[in-house]
C-alpha positions as CSV (number, residue, x, y, z in Angstrom):
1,X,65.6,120.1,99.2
2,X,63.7,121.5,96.8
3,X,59.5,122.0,97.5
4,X,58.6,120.8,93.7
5,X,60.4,117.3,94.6
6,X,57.9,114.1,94.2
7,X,59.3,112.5,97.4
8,X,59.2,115.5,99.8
9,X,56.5,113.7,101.4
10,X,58.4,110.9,103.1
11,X,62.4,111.8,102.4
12,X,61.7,114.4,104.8
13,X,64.9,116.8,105.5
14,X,67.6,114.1,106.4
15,X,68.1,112.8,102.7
16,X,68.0,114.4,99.6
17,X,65.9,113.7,96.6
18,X,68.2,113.4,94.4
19,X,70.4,111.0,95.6
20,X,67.2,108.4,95.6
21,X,67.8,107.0,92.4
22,X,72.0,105.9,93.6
23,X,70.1,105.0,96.1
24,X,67.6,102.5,94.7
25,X,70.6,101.6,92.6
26,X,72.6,100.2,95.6
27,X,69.1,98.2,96.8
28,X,68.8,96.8,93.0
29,X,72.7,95.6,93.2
30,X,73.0,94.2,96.9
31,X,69.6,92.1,96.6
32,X,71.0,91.0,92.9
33,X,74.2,90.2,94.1
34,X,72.2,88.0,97.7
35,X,69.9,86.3,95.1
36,X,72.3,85.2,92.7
37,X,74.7,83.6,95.7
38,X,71.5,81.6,96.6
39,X,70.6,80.8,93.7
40,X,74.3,79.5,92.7
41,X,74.7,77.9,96.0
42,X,71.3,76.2,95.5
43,X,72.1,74.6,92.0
44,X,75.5,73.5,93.4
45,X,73.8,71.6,96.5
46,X,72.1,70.1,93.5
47,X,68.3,71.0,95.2
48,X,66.3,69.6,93.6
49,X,63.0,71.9,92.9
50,X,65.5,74.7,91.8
51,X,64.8,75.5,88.1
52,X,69.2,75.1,87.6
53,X,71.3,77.2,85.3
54,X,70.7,78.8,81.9
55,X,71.3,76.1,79.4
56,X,71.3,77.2,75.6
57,X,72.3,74.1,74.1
58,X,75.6,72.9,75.8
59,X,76.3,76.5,76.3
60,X,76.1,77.7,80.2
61,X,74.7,81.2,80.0
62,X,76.2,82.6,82.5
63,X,74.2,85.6,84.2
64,X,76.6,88.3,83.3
65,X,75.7,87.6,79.8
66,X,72.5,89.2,80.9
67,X,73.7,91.6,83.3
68,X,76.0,93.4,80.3
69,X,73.5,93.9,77.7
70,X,71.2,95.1,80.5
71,X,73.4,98.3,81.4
72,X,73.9,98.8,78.4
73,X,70.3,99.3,77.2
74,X,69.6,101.5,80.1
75,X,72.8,103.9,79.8
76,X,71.0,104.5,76.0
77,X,68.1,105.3,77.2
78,X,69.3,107.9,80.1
79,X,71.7,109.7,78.0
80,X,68.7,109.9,75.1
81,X,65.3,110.1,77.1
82,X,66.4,112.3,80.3
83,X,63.7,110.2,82.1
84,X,61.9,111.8,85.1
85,X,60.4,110.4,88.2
86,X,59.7,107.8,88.8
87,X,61.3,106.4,85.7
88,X,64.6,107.6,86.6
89,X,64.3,105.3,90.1
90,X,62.9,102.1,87.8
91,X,65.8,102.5,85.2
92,X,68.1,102.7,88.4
93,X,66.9,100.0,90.1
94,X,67.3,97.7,86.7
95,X,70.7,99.3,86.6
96,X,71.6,98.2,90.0
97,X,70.8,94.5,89.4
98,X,72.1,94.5,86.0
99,X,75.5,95.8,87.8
100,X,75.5,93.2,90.4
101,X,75.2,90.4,88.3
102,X,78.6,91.5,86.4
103,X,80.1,92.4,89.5
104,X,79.4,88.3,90.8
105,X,81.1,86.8,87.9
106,X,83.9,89.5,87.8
107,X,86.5,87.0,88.5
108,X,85.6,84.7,85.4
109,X,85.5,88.4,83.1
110,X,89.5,88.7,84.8
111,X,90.6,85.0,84.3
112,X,88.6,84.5,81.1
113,X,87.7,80.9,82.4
114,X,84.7,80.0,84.5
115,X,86.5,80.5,88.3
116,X,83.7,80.8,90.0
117,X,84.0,78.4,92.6
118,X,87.6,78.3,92.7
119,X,89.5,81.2,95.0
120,X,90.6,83.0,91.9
121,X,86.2,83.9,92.0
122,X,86.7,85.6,95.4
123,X,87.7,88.9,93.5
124,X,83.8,89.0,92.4
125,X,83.2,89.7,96.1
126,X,86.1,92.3,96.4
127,X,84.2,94.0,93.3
128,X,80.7,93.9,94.3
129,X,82.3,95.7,98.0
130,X,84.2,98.0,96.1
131,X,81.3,99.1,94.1
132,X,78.5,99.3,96.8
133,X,80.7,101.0,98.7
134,X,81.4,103.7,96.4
135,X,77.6,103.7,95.8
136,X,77.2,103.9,99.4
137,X,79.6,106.8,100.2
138,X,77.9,108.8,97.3
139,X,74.5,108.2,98.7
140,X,75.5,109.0,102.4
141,X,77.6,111.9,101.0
142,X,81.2,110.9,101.5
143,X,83.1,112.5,98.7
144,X,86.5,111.4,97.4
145,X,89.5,112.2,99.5
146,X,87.6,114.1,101.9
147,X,85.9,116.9,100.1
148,X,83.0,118.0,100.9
149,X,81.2,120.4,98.6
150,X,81.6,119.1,95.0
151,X,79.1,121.8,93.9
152,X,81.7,124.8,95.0
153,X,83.6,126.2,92.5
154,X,85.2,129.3,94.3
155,X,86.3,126.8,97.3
156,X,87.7,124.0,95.1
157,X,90.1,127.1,93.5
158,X,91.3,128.1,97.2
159,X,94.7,126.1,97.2
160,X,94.3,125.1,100.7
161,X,91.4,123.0,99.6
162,X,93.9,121.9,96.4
163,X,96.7,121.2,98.7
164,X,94.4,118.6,101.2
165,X,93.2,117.0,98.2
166,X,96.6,116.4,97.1
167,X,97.9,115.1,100.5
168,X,94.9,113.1,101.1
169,X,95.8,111.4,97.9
170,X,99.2,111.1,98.0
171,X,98.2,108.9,101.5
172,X,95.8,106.9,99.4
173,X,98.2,106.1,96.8
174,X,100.9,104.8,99.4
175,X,98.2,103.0,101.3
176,X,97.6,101.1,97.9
177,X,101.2,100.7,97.3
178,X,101.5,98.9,100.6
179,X,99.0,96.8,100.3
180,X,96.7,98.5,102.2
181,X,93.7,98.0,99.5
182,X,90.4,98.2,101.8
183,X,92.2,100.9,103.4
184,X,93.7,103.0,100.6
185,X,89.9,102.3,99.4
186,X,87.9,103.5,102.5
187,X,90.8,106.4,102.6
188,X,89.5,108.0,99.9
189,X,86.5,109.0,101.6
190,X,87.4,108.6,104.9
191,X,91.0,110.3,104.5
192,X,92.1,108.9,108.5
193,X,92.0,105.1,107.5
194,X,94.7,106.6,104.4
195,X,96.1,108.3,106.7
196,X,96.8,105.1,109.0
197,X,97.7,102.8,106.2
198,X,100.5,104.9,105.1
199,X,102.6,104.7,108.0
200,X,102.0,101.4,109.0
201,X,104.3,98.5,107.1
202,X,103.7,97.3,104.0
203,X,102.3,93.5,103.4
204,X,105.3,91.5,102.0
205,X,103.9,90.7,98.3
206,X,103.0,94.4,98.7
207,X,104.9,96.7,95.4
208,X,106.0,99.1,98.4
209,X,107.8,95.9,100.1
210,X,109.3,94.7,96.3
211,X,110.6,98.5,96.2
212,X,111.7,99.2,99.4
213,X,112.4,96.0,101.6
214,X,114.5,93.9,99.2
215,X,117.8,96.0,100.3
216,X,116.6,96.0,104.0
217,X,116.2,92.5,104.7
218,X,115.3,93.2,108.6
219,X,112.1,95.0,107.2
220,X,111.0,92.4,104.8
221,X,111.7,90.1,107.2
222,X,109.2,92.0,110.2
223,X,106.6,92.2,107.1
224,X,106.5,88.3,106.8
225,X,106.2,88.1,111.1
226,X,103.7,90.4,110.8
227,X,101.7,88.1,107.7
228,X,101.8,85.1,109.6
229,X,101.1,86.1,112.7
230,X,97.8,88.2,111.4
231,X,97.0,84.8,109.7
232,X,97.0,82.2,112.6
233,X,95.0,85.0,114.6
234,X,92.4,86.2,111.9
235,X,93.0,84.3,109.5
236,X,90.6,81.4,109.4
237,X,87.7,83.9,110.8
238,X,88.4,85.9,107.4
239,X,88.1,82.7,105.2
240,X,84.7,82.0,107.0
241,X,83.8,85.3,106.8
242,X,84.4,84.6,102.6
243,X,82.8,81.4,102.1
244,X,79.4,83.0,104.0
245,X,79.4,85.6,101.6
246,X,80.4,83.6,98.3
247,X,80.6,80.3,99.3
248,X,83.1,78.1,100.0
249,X,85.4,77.3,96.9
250,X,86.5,74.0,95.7
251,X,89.6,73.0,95.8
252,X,91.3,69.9,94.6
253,X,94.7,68.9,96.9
254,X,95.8,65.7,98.0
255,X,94.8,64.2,101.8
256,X,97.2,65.7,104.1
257,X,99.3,62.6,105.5
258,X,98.8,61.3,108.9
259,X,100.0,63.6,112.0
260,X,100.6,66.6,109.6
261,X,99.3,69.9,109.6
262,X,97.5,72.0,106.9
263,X,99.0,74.8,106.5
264,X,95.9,77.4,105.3
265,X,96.2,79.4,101.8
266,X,97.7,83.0,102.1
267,X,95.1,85.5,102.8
268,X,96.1,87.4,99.1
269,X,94.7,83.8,97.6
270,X,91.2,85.0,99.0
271,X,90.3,88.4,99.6
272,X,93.0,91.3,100.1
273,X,91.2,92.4,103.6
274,X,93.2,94.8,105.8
275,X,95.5,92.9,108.4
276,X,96.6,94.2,112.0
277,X,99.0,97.3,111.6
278,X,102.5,98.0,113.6
């Protein structure tokens, strides 16, 4: 840490100064992304003192509408200005929230159609994750596939540090391949979880399953036991676990009839979290 930086003075030696404006930027998209969902949730309980949504005529403005133009007045002005301390924190904290209200309508950029309550709008979780998580590993320190001094140019040429880099993304890309997403995701810093992911069996909707299973039907056939049985364990605590965080979609089926049983959506439908391994 440099003695000339402004925040010496309370970063102290276990964080660097330069990482405080990505980390601002994470604070300014997490408590976007928290505010939003409660202000969402709030207008869809119909409360009553809640102000309601962003009417321009019969138009819904929805808040990535905001969100976009945001971003992209602040990008101008840091590739233009160079700003300093503590403007460089301010324009990253306006960043951040412009970032993670895009991120929470994700889903209806993808569909092109207003999804947010439906499960199709859970991907606007999967992106606000991915992207304070990658925030997050930058700020902590984790670099991609397991490298860990970006700033080294005579160790990035030794090819042993070449070759790891390589293997650790060969892993990630079968992890993703499989199915594995959170895991081929977390792999990239965290090269183990790839590591895991790779050997274990792919998911059955998986492209490694479409590639590889089809002409071994026993396989396919363990990766679909597998799938249900990770459902009826975890399954509904995942699904509970998603409509805390985003709220509980609507959905528009007909009343089961009398002595049946629901069967519950496939977890792909909702998020693409990790399921038990071989």
């Amino acid at each position: 840490m440099t003695p000339s930086s402004p925040y010496d003075f309370w970063l102290g030696s276990f964080f660097r100064a330069e990482k405080l404006p990505a980390l601002v930027l994470l604070i300014g998209m997490i408590v976007t992304f928290v505010c939003l969902r409660a202000s969402t949730r709030a207008i869809r309980r119909g409360v009553s003192w809640w102000p309601g949504n962003i009417q321009r005529g019969e138009v819904h403005v929805h808040h990535m509408v905001i969100g976009l133009p945001v971003m992209f007045v602040i990008g101008v002005l840091m590739f233009a200005t160079h700003p300093k301390p503590p403007w460089l924190e301010v324009l990253a904290l306006l960043f951040g929230g412009a970032a993670g209200a895009v991120f929470d309508e994700f889903a209806l950029i993808l569909h092109v159609r207003d999804v947010y309550w439906a499960r199709e709008g859970r991907k606007s979780v999967a992106a606000v994750i991915l992207g304070c998580s990658f925030t997050a590993f930058m700020v902590i320190g984790f670099i991609p596939l397991g490298y860990s001094a970006p700033l080294s140019g005579a160790a990035i040429a030794e090819l042993a540090a070449v070759g790891v880099l390589l293997l650790n993304l060969g892993f990630a890309v079968v992890a993703f391949l499989k199915g594995r997403l959170w895991m081929g995701w977390v792999g990239l810093f965290i090269p183990v979880f790839a590591w895991v992911a790779a050997v274990r069996l792919g998911r059955p909707w998986s492209l490694w399953a479409r590639w590889r299973y089809v002409a071994r039907p026993a396989k396919m056939v363990r990766a679909q036991d597998r799938a249900v049985k990770y459902d009826l364990r975890w399954g509904r605590w995942q699904r509970q676990l998603a409509d805390f965080v985003a709220g509980a979609p609507t959905v528009h089926v007909d009343a089961p009839a009398a002595g049946s049983v629901e069967t519950p959506p496939p977890l792909e439908d909702l998020l693409p979290l990790e399921q038990e391994g071989e």
